[in-house]
LOTIFI-415265 format. One record per residue: residue number from 1; residue in one letter; x, y, z of N, C-alpha, C, O in turn. Coordinates in Angstrom, 2 decimals. Atoms other than C-alpha are relative to their C-alpha. Example, Ala and Ser with C-alpha at 12.3 -4.5 7.8 and 13.67 -1.06 7.14 Angstrom:
2
<r semi="1" mifi="A" n_u="0.89" n_v="-1.19" n_w="0.00" ca_u="12.30" ca_v="-4.50" ca_w="7.80" c_u="0.90" c_v="1.20" c_w="0.00" o_u="1.94" o_v="1.18" o_w="0.66"/>
<r semi="2" mifi="S" n_u="-0.82" n_v="-1.19" n_w="-0.06" ca_u="13.67" ca_v="-1.06" ca_w="7.14" c_u="-0.77" c_v="1.09" c_w="0.73" o_u="-0.26" o_v="2.20" o_w="0.90"/>
END
This chain:
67
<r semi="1" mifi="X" n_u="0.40" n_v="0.90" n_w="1.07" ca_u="-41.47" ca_v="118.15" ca_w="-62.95" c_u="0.43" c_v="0.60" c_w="-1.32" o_u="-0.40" o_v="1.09" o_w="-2.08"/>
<r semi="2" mifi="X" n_u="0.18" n_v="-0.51" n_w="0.97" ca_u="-39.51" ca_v="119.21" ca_w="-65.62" c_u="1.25" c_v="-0.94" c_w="-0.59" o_u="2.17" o_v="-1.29" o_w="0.16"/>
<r semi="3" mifi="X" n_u="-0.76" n_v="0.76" n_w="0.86" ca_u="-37.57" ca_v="117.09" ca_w="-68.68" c_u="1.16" c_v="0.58" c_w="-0.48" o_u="1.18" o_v="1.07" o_w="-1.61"/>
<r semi="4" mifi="X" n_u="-1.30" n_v="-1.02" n_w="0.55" ca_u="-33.86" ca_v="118.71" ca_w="-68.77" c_u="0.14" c_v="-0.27" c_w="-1.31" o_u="0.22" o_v="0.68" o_w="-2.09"/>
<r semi="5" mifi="X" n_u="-0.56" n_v="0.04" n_w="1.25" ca_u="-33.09" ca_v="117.05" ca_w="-71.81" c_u="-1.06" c_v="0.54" c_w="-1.12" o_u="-0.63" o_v="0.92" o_w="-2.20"/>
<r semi="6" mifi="X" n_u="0.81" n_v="-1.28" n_w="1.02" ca_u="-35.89" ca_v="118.89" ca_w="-73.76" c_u="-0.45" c_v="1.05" c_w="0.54" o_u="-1.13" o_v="1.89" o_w="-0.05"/>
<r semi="7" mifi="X" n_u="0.39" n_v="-1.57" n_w="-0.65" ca_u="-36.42" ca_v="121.54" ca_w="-71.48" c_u="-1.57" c_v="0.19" c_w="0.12" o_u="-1.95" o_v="1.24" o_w="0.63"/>
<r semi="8" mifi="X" n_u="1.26" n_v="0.16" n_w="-0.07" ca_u="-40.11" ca_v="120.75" ca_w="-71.66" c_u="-0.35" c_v="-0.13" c_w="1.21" o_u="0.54" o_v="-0.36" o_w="2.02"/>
<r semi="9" mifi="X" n_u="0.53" n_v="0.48" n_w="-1.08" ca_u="-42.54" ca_v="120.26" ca_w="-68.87" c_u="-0.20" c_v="-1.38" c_w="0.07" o_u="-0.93" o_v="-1.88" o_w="-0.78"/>
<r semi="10" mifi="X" n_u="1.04" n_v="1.24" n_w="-0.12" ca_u="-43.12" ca_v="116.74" ca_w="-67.60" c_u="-1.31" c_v="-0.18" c_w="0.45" o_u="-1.54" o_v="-0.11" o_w="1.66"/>
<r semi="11" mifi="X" n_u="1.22" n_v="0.27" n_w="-0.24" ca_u="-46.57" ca_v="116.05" ca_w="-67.73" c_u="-0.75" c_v="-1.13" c_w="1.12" o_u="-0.29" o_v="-2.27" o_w="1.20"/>
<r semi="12" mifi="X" n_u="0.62" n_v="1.12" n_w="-0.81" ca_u="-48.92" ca_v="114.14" ca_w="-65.10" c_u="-1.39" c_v="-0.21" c_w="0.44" o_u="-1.91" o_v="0.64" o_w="1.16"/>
<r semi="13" mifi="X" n_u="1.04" n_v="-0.31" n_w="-0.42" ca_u="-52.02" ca_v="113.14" ca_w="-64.62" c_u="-0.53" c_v="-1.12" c_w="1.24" o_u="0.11" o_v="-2.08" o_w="1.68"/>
<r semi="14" mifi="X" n_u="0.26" n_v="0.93" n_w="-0.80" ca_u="-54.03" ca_v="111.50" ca_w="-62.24" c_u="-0.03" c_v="-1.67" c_w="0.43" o_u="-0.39" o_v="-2.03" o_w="-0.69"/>
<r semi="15" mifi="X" n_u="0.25" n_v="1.58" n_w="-0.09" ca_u="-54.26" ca_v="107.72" ca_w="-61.41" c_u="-1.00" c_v="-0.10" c_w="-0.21" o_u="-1.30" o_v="-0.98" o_w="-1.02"/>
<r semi="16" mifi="X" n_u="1.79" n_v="0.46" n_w="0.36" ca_u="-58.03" ca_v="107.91" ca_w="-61.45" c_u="-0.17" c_v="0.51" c_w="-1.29" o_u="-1.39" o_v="0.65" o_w="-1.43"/>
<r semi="17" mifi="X" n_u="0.26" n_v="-0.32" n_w="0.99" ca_u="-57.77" ca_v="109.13" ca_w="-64.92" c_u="-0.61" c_v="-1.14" c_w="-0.74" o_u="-0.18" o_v="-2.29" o_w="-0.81"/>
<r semi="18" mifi="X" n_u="0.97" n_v="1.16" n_w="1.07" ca_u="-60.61" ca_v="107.42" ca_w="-67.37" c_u="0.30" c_v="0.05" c_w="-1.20" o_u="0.15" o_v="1.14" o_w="-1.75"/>
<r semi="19" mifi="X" n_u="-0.01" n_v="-0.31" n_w="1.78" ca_u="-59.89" ca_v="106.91" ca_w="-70.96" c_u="0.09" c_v="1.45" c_w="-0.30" o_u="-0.74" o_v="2.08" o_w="-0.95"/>
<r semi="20" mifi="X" n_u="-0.42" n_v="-1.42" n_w="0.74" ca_u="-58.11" ca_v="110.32" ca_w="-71.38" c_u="-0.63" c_v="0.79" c_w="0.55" o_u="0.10" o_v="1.73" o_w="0.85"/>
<r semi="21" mifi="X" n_u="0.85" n_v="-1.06" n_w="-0.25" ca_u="-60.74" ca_v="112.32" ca_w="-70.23" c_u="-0.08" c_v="0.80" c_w="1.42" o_u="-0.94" o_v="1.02" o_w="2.27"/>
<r semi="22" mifi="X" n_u="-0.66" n_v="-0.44" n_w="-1.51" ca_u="-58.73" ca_v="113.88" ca_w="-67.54" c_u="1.03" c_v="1.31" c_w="-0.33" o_u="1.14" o_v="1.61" o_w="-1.52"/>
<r semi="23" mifi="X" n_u="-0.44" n_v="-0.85" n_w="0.44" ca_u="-56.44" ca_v="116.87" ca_w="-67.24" c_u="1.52" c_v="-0.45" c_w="0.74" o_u="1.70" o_v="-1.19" o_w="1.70"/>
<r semi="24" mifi="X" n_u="-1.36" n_v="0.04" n_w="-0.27" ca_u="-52.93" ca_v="116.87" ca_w="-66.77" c_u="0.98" c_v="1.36" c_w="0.36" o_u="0.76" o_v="2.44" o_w="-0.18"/>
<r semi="25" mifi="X" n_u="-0.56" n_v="-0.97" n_w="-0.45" ca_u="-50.20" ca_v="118.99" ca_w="-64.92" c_u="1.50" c_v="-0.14" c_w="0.06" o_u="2.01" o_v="-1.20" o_w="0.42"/>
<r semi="26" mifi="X" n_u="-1.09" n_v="-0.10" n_w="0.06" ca_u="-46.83" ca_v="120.13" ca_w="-65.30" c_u="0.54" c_v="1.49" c_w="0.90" o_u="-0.08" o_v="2.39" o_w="1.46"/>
<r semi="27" mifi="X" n_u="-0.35" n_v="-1.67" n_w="-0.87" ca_u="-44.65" ca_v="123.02" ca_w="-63.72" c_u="1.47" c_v="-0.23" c_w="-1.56" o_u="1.97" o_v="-1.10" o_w="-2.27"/>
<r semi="28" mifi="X" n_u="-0.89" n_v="-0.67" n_w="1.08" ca_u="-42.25" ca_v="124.82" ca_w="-66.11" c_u="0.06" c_v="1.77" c_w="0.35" o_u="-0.95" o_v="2.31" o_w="0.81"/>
<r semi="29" mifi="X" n_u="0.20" n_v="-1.08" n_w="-0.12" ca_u="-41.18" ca_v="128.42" ca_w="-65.88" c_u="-0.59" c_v="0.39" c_w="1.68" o_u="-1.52" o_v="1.18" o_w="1.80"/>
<r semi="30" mifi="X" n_u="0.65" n_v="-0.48" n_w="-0.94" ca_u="-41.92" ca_v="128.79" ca_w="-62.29" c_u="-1.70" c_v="0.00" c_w="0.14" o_u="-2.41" o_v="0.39" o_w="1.06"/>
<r semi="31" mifi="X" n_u="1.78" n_v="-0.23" n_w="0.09" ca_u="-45.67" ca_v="128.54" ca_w="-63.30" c_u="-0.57" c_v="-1.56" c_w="0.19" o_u="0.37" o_v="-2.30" o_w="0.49"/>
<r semi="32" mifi="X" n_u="0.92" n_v="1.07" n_w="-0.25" ca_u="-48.05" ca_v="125.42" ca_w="-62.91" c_u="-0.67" c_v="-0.16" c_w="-0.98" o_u="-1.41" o_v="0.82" o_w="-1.14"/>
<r semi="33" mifi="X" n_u="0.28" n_v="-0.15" n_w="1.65" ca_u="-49.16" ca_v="124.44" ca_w="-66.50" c_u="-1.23" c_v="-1.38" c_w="0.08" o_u="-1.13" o_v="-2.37" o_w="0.82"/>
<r semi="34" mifi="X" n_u="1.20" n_v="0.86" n_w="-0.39" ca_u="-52.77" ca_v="122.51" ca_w="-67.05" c_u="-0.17" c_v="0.00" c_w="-1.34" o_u="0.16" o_v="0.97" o_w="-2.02"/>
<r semi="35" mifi="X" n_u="0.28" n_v="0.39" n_w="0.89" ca_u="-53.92" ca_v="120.68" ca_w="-69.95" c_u="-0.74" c_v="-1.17" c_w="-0.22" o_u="-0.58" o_v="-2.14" o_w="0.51"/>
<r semi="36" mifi="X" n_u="0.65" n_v="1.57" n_w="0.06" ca_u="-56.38" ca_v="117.92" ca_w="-71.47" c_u="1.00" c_v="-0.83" c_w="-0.31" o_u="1.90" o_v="-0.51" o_w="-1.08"/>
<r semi="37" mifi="X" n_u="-0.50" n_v="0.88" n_w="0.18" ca_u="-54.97" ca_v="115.07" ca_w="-71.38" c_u="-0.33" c_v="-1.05" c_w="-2.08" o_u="0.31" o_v="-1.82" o_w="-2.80"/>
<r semi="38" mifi="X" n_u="0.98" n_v="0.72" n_w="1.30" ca_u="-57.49" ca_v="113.92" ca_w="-74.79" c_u="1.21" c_v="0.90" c_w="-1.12" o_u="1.66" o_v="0.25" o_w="-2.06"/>
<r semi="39" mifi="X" n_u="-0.26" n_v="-0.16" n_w="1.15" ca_u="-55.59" ca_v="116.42" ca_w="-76.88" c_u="1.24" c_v="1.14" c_w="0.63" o_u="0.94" o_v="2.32" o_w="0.81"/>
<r semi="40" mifi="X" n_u="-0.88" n_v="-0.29" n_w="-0.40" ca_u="-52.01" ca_v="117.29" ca_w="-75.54" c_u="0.74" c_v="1.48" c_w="-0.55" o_u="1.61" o_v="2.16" o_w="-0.02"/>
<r semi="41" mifi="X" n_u="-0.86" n_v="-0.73" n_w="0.69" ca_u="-51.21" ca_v="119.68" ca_w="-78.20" c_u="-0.82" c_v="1.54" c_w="0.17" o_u="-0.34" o_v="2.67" o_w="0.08"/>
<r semi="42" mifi="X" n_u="1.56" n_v="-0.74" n_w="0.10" ca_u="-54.62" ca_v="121.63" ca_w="-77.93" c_u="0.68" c_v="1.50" c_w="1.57" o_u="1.80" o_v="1.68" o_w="2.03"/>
<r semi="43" mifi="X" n_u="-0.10" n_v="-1.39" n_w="-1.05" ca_u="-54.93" ca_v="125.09" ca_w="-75.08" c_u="0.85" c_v="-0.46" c_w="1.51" o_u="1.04" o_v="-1.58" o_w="1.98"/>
<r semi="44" mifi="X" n_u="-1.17" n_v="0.17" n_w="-1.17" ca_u="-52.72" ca_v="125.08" ca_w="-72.18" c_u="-0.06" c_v="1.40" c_w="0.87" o_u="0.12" o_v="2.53" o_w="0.42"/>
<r semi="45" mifi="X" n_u="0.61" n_v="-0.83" n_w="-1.53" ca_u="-53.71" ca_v="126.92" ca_w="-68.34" c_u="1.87" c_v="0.16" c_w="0.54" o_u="2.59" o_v="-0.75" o_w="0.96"/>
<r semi="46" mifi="X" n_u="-0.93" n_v="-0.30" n_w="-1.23" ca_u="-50.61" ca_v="128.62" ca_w="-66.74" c_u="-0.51" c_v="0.57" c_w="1.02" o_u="-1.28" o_v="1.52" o_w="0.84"/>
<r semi="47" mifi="X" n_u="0.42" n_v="-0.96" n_w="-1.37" ca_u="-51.20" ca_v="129.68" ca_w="-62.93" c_u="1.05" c_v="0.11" c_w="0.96" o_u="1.39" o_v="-1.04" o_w="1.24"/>
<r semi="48" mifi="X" n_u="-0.88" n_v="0.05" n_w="-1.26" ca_u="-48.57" ca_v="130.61" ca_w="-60.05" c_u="0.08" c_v="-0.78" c_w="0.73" o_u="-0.96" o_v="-0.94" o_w="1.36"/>
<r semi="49" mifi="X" n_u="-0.35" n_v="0.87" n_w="-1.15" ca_u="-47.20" ca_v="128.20" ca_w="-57.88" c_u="-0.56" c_v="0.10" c_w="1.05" o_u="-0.80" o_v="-1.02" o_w="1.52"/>
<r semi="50" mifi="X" n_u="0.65" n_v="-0.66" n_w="-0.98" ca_u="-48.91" ca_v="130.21" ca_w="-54.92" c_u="-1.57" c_v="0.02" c_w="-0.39" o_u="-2.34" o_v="-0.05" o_w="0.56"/>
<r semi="51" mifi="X" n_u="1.31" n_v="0.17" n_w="0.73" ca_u="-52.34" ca_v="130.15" ca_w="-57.31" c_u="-0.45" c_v="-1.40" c_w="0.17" o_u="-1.44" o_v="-1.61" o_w="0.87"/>
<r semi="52" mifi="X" n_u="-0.05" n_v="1.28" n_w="0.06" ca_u="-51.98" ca_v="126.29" ca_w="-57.90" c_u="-0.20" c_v="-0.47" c_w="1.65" o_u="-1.19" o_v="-1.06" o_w="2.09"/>
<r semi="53" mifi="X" n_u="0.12" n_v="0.19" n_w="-1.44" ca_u="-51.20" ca_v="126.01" ca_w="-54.09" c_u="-1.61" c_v="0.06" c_w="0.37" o_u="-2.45" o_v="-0.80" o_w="0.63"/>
<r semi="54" mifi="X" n_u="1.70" n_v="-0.52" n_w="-1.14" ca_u="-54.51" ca_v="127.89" ca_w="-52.68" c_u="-0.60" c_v="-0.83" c_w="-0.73" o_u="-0.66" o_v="-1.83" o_w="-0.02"/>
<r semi="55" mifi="X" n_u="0.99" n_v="0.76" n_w="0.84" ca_u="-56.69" ca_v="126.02" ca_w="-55.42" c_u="0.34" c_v="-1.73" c_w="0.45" o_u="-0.38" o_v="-2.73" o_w="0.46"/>
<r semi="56" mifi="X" n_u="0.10" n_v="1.91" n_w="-0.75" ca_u="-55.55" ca_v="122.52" ca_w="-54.00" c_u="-0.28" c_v="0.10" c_w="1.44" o_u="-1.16" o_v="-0.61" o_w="1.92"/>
<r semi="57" mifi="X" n_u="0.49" n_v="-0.58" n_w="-1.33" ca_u="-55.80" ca_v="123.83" ca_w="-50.66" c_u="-1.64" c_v="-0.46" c_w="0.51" o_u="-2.13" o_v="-1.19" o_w="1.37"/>
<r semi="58" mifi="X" n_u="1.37" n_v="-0.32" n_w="-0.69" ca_u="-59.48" ca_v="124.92" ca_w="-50.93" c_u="-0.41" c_v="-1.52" c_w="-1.00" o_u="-1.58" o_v="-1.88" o_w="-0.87"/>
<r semi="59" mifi="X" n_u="0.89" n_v="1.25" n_w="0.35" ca_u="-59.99" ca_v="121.38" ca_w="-53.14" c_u="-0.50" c_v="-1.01" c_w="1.20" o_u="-1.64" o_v="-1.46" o_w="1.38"/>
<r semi="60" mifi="X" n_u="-0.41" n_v="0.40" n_w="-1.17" ca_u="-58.85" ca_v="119.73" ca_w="-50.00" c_u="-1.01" c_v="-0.01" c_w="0.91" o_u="-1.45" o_v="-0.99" o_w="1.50"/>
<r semi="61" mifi="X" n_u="0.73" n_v="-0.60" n_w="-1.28" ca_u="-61.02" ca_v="121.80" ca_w="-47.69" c_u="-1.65" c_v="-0.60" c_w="-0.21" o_u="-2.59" o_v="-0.96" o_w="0.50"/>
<r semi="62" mifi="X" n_u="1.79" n_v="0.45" n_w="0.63" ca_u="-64.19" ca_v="120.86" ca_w="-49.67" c_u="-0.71" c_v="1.45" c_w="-0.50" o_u="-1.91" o_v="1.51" o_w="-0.75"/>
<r semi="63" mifi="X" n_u="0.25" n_v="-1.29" n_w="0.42" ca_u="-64.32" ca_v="124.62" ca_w="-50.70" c_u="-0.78" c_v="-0.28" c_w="-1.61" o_u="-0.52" o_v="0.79" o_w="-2.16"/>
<r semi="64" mifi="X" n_u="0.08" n_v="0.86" n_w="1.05" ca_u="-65.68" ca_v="122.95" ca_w="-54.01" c_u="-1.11" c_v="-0.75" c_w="-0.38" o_u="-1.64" o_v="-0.74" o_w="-1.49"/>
<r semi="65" mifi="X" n_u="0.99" n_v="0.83" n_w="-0.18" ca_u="-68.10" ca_v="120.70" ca_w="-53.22" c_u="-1.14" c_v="0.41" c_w="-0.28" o_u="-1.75" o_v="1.33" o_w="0.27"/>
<r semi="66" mifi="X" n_u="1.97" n_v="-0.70" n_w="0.29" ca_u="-71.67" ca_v="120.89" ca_w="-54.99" c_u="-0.59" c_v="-1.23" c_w="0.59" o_u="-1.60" o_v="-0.75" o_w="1.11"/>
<r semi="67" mifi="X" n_u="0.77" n_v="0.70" n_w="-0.79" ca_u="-73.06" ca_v="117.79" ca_w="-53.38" c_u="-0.25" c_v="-0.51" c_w="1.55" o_u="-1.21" o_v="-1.23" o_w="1.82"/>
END
């Protein structure tokens, strides 16, 4: 997911996203890049491809789950 012609990450967020208040994901740099969606410009999460992996993994698994 990445925009050659600016070399930027392309951004994506969910379909179930509500009025912004969702986070969004890109890959760039080999890394896995996380951000609010409400304020694009605002703090920005890099994690390893292999990081990103296990963490969808155990979302998956229900590793996660408080109810």
């Amino acid at each position: 997911m990445r925009d050659k012609s600016t070399d930027e990450a392309a951004w994506r967020a969910s379909r179930k996203c509500d009025g912004g208040a969702c986070v969004q994901v890109g890959v760039a740099n080999e890394e896995v890049l996380l951000r609010g969606a409400a304020d694009p410009d605002g703090l920005r999460i890099a994690v390893s491809r292999d990081g990103w992996h296990e963490f969808v993994t155990r979302v998956k698994n229900g590793d996660f789950d408080c109810f």
